[in-house]
Structures are given as structure tokens and as C-alpha cells.
The first five atom37 places (N, CA, C, CB, O) and aatype in JSON, in Angstrom:
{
  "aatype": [20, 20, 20, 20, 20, 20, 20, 20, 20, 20, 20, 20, 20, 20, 20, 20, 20, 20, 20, 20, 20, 20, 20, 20, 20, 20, 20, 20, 20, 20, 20, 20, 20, 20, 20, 20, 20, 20, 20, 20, 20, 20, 20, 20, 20, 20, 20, 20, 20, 20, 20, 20, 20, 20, 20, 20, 20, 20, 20, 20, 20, 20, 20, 20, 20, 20, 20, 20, 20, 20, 20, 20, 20, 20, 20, 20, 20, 20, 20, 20, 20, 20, 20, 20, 20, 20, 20, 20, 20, 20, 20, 20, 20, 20, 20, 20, 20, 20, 20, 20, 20, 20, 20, 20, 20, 20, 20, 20, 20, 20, 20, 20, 20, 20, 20, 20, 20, 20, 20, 20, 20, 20, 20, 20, 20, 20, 20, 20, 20, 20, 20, 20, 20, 20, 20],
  "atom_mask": [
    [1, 1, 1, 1, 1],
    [1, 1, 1, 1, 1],
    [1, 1, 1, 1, 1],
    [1, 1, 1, 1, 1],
    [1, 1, 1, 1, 1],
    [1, 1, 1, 1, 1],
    [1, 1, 1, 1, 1],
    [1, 1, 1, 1, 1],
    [1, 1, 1, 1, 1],
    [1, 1, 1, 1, 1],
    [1, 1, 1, 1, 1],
    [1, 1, 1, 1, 1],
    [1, 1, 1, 1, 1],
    [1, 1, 1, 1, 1],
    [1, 1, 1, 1, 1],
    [1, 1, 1, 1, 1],
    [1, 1, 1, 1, 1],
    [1, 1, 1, 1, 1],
    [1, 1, 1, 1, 1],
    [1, 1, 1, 1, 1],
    [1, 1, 1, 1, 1],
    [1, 1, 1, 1, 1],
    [1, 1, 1, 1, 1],
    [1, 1, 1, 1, 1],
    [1, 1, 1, 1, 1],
    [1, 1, 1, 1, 1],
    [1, 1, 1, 1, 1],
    [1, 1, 1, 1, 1],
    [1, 1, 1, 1, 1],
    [1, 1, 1, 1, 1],
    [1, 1, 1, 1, 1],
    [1, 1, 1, 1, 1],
    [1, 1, 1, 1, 1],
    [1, 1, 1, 1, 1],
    [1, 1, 1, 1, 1],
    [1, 1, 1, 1, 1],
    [1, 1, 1, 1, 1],
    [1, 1, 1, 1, 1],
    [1, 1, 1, 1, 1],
    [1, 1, 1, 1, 1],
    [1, 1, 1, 1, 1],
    [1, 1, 1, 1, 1],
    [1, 1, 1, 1, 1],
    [1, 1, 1, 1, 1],
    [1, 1, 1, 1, 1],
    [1, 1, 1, 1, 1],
    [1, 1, 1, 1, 1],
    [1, 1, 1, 1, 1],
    [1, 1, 1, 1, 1],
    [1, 1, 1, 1, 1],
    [1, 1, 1, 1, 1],
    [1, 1, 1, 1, 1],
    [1, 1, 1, 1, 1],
    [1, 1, 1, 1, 1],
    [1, 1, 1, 1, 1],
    [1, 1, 1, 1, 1],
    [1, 1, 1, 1, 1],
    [1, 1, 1, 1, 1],
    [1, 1, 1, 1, 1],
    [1, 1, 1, 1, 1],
    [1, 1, 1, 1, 1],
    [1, 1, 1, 1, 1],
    [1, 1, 1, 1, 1],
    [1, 1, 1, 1, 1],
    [1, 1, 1, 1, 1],
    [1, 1, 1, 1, 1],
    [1, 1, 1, 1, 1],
    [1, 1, 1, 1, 1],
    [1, 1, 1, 1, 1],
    [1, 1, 1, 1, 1],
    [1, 1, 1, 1, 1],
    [1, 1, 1, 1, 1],
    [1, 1, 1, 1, 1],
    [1, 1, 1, 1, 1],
    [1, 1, 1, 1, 1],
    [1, 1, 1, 1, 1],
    [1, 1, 1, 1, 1],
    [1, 1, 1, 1, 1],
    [1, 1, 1, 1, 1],
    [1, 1, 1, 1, 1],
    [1, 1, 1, 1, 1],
    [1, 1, 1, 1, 1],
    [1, 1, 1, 1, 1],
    [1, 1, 1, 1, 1],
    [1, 1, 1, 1, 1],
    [1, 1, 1, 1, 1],
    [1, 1, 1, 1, 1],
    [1, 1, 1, 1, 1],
    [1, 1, 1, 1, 1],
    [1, 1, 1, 1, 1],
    [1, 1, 1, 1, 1],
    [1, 1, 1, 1, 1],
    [1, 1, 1, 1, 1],
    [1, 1, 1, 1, 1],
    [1, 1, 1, 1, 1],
    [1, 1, 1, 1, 1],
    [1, 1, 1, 1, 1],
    [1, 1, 1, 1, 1],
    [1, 1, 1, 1, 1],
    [1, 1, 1, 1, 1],
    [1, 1, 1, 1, 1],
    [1, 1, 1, 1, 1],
    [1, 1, 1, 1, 1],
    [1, 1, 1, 1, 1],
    [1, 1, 1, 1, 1],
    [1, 1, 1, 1, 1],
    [1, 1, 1, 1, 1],
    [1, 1, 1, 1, 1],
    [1, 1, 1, 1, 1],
    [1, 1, 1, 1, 1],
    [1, 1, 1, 1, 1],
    [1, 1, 1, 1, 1],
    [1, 1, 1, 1, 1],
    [1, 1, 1, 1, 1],
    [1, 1, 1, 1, 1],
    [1, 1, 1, 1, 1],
    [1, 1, 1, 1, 1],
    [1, 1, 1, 1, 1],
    [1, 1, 1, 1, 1],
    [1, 1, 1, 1, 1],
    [1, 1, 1, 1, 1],
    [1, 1, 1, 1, 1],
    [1, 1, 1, 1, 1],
    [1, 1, 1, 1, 1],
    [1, 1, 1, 1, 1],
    [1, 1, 1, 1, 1],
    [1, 1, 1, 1, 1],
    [1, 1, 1, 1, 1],
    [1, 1, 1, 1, 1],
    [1, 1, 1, 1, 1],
    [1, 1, 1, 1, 1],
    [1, 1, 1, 1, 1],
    [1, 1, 1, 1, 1],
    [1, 1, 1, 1, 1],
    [1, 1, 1, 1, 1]
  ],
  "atom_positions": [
    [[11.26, -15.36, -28.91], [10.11, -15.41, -28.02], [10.6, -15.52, -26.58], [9.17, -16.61, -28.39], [11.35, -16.38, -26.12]],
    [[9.94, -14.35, -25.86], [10.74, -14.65, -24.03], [9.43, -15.92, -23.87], [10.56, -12.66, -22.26], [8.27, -15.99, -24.27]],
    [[10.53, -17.06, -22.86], [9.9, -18.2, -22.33], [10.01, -18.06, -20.63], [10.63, -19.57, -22.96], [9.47, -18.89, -19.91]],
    [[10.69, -17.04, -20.16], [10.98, -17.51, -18.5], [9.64, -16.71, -18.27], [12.72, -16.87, -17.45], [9.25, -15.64, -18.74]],
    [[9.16, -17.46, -17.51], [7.97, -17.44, -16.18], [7.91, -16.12, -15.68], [8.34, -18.45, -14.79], [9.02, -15.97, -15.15]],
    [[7.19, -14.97, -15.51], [7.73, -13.76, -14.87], [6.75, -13.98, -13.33], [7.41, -12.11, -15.95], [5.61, -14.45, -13.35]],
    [[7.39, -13.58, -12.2], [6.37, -13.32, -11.05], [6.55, -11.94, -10.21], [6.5, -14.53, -10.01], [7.63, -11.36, -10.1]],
    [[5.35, -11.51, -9.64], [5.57, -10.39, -8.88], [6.26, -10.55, -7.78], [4.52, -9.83, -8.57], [5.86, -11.41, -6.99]],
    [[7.84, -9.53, -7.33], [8.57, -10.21, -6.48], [8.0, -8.94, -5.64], [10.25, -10.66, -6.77], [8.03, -9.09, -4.42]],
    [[7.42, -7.56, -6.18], [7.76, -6.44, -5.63], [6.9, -5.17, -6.38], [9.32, -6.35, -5.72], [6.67, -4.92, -7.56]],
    [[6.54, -4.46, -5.05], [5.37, -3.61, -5.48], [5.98, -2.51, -5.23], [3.98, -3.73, -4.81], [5.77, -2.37, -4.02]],
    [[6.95, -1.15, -5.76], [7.15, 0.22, -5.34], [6.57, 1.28, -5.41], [7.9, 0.55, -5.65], [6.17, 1.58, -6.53]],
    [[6.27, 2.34, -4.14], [5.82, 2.95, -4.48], [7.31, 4.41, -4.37], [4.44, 2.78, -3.82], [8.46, 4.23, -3.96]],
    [[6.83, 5.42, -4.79], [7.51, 6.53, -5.31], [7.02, 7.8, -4.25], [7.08, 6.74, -6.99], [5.98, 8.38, -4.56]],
    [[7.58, 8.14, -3.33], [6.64, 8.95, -1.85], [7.07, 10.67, -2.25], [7.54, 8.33, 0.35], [8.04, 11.07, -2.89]],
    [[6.54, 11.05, -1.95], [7.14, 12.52, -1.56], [7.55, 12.74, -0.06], [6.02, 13.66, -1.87], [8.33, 13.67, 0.11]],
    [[7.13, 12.01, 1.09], [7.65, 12.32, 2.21], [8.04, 10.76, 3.24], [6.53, 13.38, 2.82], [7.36, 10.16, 4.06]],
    [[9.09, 10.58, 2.84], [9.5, 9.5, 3.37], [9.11, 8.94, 4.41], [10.44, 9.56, 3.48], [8.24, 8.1, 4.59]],
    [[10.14, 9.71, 5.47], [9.9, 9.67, 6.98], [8.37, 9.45, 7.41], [10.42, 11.05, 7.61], [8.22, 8.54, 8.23]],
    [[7.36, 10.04, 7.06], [5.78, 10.29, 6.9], [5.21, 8.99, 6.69], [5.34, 11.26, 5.64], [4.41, 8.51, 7.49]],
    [[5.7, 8.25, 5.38], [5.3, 7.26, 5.05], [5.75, 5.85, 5.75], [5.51, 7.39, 3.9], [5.01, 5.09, 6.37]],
    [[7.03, 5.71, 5.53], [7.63, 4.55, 6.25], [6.49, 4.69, 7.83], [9.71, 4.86, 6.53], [5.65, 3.9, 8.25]],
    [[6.9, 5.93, 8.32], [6.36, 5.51, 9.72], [4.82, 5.32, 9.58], [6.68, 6.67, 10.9], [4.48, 4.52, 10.45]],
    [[3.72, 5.73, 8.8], [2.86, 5.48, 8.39], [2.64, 3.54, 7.99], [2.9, 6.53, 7.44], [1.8, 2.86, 8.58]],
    [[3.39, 3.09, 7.12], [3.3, 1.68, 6.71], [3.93, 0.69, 8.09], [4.28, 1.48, 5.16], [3.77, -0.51, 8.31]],
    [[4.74, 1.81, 8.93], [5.38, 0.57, 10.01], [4.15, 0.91, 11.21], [7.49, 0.9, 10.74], [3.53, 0.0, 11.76]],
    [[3.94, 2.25, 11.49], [3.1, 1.92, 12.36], [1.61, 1.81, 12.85], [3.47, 2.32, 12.84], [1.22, 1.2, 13.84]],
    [[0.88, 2.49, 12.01], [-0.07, 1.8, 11.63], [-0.37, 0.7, 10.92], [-0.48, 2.33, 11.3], [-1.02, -0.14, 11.56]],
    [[0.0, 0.34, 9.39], [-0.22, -0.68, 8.8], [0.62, -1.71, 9.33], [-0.12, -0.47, 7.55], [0.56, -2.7, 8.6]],
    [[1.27, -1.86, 10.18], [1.99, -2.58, 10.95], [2.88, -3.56, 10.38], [1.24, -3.11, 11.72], [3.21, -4.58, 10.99]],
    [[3.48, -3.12, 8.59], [4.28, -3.59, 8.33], [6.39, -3.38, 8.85], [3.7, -3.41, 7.23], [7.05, -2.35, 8.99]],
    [[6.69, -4.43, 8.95], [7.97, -4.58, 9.16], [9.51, -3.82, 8.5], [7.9, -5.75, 8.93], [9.87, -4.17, 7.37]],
    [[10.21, -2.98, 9.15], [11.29, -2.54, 7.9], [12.5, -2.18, 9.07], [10.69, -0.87, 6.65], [12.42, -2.05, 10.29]],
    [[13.65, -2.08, 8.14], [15.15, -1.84, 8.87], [15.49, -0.28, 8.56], [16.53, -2.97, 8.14], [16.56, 0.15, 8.99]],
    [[14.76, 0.44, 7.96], [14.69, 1.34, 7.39], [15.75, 2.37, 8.15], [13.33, 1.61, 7.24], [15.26, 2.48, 9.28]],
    [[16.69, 3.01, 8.12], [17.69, 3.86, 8.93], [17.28, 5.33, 9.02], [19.15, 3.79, 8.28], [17.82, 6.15, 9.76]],
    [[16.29, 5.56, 8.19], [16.26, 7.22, 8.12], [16.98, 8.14, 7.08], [16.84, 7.7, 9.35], [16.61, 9.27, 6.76]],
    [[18.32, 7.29, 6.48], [19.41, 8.12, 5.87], [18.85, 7.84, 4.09], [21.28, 7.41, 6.4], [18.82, 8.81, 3.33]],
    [[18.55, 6.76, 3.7], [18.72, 6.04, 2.57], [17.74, 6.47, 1.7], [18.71, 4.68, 2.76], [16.67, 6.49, 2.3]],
    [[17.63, 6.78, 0.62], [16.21, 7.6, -0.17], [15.12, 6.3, -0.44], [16.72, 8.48, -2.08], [13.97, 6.55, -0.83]],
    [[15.69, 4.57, -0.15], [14.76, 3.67, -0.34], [14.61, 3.07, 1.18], [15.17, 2.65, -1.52], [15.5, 3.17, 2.02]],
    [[12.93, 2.21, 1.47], [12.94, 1.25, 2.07], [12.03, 0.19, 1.82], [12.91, 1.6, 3.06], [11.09, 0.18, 1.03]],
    [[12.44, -0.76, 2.6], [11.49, -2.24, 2.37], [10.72, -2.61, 3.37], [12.27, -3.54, 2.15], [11.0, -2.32, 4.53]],
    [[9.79, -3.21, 3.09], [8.75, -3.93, 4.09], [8.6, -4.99, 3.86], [7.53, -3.54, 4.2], [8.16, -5.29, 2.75]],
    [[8.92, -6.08, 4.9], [8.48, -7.19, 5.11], [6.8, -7.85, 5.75], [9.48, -7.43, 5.8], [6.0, -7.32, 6.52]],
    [[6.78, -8.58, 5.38], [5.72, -9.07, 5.62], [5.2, -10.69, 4.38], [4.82, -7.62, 5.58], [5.95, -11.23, 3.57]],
    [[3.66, -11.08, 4.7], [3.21, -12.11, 3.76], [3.24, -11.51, 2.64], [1.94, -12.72, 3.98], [3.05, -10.33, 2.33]],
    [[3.55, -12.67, 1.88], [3.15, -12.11, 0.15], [4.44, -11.48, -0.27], [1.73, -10.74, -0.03], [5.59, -11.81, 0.01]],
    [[3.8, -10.11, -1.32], [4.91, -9.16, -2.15], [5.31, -8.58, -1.56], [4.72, -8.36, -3.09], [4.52, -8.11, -0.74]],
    [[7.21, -7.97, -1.39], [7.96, -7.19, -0.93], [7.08, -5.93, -1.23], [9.35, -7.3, -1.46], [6.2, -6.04, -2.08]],
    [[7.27, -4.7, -0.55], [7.03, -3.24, -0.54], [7.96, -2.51, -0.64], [6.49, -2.79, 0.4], [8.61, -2.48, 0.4]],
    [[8.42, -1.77, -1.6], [9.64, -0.65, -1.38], [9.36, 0.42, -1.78], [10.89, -0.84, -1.97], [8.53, 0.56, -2.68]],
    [[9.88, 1.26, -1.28], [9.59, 2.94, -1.07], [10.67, 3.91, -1.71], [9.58, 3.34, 0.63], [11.61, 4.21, -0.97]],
    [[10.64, 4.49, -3.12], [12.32, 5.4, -2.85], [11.33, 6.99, -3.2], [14.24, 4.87, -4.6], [10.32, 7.48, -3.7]],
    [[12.58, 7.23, -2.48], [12.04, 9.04, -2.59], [11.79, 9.72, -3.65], [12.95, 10.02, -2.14], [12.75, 9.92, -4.4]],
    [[10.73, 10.16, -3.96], [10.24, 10.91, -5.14], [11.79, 11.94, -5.71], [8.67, 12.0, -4.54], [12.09, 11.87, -6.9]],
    [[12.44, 12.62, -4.98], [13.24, 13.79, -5.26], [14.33, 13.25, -6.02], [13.7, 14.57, -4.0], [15.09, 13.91, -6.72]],
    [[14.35, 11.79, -5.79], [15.8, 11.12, -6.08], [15.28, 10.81, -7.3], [16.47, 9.79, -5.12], [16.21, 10.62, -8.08]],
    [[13.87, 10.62, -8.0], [13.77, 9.48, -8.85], [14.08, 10.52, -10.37], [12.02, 8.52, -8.66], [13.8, 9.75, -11.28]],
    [[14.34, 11.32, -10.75], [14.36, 11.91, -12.02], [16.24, 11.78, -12.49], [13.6, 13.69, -11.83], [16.61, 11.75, -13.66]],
    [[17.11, 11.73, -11.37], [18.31, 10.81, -11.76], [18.25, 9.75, -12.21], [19.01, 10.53, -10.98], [18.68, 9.4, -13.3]],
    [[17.6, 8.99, -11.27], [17.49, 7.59, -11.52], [16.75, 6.89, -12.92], [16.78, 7.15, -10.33], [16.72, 5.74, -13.34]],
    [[16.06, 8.38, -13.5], [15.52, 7.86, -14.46], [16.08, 8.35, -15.73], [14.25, 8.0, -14.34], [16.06, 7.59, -16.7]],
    [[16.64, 9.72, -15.84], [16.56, 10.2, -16.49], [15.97, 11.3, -17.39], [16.67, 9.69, -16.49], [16.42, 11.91, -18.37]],
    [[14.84, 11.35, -16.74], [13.55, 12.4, -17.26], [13.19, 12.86, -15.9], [12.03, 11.61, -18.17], [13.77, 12.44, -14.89]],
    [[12.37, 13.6, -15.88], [11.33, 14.29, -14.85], [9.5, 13.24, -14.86], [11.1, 16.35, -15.64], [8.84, 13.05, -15.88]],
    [[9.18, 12.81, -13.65], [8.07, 11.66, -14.13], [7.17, 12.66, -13.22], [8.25, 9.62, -13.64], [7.58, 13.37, -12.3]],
    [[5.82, 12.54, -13.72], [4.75, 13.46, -13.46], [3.73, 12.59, -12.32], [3.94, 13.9, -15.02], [3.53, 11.42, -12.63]],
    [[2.95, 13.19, -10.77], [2.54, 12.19, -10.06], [1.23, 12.92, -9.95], [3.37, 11.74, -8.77], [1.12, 14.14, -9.97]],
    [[0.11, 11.92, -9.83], [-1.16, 12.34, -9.53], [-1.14, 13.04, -8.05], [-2.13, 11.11, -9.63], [-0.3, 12.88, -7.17]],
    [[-2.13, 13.74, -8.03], [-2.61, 14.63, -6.64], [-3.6, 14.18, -6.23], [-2.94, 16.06, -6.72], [-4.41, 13.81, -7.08]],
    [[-3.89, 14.04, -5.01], [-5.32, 13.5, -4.22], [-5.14, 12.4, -4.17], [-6.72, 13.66, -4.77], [-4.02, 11.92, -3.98]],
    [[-6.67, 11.42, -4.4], [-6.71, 10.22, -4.34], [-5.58, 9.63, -5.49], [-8.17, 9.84, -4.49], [-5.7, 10.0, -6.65]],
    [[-4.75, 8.93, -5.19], [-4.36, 7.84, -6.57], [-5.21, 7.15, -7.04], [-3.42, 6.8, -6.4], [-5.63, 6.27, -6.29]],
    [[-5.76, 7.24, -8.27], [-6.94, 6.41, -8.82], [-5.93, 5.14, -9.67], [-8.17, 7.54, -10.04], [-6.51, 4.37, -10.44]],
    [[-4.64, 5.05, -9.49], [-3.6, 4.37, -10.93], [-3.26, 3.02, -9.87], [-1.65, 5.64, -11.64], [-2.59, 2.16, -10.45]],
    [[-3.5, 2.77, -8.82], [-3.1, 1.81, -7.93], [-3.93, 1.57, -6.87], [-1.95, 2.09, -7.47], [-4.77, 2.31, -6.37]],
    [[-3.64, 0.55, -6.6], [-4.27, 0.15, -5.22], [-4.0, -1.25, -4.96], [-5.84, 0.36, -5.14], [-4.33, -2.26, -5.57]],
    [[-3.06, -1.0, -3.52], [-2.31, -1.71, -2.84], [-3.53, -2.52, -1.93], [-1.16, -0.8, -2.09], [-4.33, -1.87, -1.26]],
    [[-3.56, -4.09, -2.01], [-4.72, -4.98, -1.24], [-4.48, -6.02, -0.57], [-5.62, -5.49, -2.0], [-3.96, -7.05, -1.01]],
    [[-4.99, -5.73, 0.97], [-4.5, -6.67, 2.21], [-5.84, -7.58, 2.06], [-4.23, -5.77, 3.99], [-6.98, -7.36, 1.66]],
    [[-5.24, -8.58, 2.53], [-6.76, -9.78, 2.31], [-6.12, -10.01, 4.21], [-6.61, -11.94, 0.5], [-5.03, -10.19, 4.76]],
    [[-7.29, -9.89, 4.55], [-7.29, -10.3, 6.25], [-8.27, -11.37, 6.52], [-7.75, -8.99, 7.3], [-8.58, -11.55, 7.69]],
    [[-8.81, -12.13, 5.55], [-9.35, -13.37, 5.54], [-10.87, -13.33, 6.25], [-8.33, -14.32, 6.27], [-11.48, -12.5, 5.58]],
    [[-11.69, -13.81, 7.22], [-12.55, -13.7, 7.5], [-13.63, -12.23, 6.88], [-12.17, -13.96, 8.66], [-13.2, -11.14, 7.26]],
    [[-14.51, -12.21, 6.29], [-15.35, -10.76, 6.27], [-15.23, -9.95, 7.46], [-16.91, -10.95, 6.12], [-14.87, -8.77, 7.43]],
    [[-15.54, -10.61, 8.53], [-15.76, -9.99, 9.93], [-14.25, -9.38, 9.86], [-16.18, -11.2, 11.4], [-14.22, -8.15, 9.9]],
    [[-13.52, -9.75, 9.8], [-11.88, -9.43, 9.75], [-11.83, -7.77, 9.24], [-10.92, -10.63, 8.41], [-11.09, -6.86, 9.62]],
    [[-12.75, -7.77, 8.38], [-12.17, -6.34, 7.55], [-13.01, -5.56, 8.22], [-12.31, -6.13, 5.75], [-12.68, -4.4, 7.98]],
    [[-14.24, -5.61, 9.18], [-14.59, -4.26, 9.63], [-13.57, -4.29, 11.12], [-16.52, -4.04, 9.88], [-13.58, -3.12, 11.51]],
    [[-12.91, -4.95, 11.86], [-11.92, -4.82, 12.58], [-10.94, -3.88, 12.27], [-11.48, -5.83, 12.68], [-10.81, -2.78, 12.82]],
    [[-10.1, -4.44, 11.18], [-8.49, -4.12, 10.6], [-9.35, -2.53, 10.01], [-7.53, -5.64, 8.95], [-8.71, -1.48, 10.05]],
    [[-10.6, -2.54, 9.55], [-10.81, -1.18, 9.08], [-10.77, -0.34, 9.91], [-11.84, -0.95, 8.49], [-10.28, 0.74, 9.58]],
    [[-11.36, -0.56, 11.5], [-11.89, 0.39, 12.05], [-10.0, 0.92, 12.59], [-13.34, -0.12, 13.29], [-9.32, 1.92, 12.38]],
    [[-9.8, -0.31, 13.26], [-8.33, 0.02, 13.79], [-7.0, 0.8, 13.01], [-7.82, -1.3, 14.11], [-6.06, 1.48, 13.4]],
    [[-7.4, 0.38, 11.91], [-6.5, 1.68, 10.82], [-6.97, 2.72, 10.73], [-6.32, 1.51, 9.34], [-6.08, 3.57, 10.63]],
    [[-8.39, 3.33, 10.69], [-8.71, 4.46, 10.77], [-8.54, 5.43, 12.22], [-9.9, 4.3, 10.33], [-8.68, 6.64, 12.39]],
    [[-8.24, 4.5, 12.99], [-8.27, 5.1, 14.57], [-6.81, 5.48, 14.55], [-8.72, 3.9, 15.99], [-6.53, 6.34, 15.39]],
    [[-5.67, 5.01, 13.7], [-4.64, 4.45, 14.31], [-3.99, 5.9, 12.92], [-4.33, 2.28, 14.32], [-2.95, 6.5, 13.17]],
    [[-4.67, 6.17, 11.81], [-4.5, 6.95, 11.33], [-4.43, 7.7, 9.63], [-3.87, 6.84, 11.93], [-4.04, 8.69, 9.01]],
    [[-5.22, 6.19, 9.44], [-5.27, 5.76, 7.81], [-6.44, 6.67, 7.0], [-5.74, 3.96, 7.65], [-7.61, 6.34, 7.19]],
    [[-6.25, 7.4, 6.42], [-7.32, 8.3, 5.74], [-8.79, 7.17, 5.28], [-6.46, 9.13, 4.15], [-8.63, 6.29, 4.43]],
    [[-9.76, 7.33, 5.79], [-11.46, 6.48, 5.33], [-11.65, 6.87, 3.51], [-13.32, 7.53, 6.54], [-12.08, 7.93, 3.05]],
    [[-11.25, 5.82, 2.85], [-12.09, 5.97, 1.58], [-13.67, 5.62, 1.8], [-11.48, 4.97, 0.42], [-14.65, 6.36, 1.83]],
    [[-13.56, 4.29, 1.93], [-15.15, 3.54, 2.0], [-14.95, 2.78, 3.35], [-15.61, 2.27, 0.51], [-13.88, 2.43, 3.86]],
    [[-16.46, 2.58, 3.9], [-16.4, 1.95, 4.59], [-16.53, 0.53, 4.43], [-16.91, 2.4, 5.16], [-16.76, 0.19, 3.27]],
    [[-16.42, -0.62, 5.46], [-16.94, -2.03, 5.28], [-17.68, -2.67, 3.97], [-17.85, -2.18, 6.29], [-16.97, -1.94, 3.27]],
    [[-18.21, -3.14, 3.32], [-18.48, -3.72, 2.49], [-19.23, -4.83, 1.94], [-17.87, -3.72, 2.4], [-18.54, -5.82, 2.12]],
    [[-20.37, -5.16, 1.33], [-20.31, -6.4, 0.84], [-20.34, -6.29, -0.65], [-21.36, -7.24, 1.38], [-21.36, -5.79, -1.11]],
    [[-19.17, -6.75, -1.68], [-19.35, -6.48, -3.15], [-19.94, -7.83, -3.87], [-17.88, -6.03, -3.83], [-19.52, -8.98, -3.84]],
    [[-20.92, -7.34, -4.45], [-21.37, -8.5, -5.84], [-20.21, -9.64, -6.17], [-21.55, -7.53, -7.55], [-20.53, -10.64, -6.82]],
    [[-18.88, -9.45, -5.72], [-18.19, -10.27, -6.69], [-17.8, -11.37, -5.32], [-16.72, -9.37, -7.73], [-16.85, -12.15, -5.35]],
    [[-18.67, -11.24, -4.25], [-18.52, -12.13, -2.75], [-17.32, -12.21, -2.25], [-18.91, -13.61, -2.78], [-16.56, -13.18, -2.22]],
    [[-17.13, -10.88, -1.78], [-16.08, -10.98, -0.46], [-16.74, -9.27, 0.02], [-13.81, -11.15, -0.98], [-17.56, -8.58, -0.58]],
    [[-15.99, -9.01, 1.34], [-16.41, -8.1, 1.9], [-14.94, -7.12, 1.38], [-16.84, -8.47, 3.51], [-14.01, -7.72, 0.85]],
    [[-14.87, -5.78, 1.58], [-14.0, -4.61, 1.52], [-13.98, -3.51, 2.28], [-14.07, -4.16, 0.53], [-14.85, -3.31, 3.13]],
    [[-13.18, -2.85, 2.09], [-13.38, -1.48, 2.41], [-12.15, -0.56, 1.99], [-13.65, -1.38, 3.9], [-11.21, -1.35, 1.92]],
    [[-11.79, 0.39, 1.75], [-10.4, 1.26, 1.37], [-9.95, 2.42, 2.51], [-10.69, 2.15, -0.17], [-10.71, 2.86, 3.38]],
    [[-8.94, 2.71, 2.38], [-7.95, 3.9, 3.08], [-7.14, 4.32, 2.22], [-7.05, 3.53, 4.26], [-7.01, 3.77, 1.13]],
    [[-6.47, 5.35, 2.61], [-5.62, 6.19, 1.93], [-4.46, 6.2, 2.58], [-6.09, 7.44, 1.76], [-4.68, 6.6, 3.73]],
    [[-2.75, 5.84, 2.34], [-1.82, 6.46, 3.02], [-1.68, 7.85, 3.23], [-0.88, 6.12, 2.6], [-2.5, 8.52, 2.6]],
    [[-0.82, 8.54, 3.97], [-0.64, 9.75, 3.11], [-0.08, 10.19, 2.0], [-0.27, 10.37, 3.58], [0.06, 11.41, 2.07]],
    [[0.29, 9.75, 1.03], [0.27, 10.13, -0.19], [-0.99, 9.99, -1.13], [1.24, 9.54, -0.66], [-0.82, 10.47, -2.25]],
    [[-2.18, 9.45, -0.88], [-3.17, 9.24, -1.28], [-3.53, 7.95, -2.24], [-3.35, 10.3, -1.68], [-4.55, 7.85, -2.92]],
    [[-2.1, 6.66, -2.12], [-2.32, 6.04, -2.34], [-3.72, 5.04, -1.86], [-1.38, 6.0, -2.34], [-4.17, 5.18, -0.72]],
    [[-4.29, 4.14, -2.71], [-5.8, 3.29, -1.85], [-4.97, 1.76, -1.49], [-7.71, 2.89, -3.32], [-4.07, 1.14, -2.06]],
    [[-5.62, 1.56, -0.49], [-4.73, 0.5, 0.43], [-6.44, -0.31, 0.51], [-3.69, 1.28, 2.39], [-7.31, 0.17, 1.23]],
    [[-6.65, -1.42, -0.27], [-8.07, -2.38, -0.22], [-7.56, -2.93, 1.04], [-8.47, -3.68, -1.63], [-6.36, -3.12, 1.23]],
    [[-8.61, -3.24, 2.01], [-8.49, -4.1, 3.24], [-9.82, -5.22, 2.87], [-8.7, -3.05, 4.88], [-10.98, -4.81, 2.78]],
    [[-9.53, -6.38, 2.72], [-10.46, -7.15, 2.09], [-10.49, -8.79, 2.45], [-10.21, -6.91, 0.67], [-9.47, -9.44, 2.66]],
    [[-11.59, -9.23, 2.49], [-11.59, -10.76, 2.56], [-11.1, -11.76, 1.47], [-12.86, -11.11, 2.75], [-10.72, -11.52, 0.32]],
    [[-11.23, -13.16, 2.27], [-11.35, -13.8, 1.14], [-12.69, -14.1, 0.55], [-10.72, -14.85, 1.3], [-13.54, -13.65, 1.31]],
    [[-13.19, -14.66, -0.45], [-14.4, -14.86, -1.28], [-15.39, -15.81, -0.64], [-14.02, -15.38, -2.64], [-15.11, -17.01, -0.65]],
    [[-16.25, -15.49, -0.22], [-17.14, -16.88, -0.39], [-18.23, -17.27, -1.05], [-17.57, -17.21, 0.54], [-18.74, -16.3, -1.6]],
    [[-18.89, -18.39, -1.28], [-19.26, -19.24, -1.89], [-21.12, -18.54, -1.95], [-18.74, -20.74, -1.12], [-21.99, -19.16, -2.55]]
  ]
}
């Protein structure tokens, strides 16, 4: 029987256009990275779970097989920023969409009490921009 504790240290995603993306997650989503340009992976710092990125072209070595990727929207994931206040998320929404983040939905209030809204990187991953819950 496994007994050790497992936790999420790390969320990867698998890109088709690197350069595109990294600069996408550093400069709009305004996450953090050392990223060189040369390396088929990178990381993002920030709160919470690590982010890492390796290049789609590299990954069928690395695996062994050939792995098959959705087109358009990714409906298999979705990556979620909690920016705390409700009011918070029609801000961080509007300013990512200006700044260059594809509009899924706009602002939000969901039944389950917090506010939302979604974007798209360019790979068509959904990136939730969302509150915390209230009462």
C-alpha cells in the first residue's frame, strides 16, 4: 500500500511555440522566469504551483511514442489565478485582455459564490481568473 502524502509541486504544459508562450506567460500574465531562449523547457515563478513549459517537438523522445494534442480551445485543462477580491477579477480581466490574452467569458458571478471569468493563452489553453468565495 503507497503511504507517502502526494502534493502538487507542478503544473506542465506541452507548447508548440515556445518563444510565443513564455513571452506570453512573462508578459502579460506577468509571471516570473530565467528562461534563456536556447532550452526546449521553462519555469515560472510565482505564488502557489511551479509552471513549466517543454517544447511540444522534443516531447515524443522524451516519451517514447508520438502524444496527440487538442486544437482550439483546450477543453482537458484549465490553469486558475484566484486574485482575491470579486472586484479584482473584472480588473486583472480587462488588463489581460488589453495586454493580449484571448476573451473566453467575461466577468462573472457563479452559483457556487465567487466571481470568474476565462482567457486563452496562445495555445488555447483556459487560464480561470477568479475570486475567492463568499459567504
Amino acid at each position: 500500500m503507497f503511504t507517502m502524502k502526494l502534493k502538487i509541486d507542478m503544473v506542465g504544459l506541452f507548447v508548440a511555440d515556445m518563444p510565443g508562450m513564455v513571452a506570453f506567460y512573462r508578459d502579460v500574465m506577468g509571471l516570473e522566469t530565467d528562461w534563456d531562449g536556447a532550452c526546449p523547457y521553462a519555469e515560472f515563478r510565482g505564488a502557489g504551483v511551479r509552471l513549466g513549459m517543454f517544447e511540444r517537438k522534443h516531447l515524443p523522445a522524451l516519451l517514447g511514442q508520438e502524444p496527440g494534442y487538442p486544437n482550439g480551445l483546450n477543453g482537458t485543462l484549465e490553469l486558475a489565478m484566484n486574485v482575491g477580491e470579486p472586484a479584482n477579477v473584472d480588473k486583472v480581466y480587462a488588463e489581460l485582455c488589453e495586454k493580449g490574452a484571448r476573451p473566453v467569458y467575461a466577468p462573472r458571478d457563479e452559483p457556487w459564490k465567487m466571481r470568474s471569468s476565462m482567457v486563452a493563452d496562445p495555445d488555447g489553453n483556459l487560464i480561470e481568473i477568479g475570486s475567492d468565495f463568499w459567504q
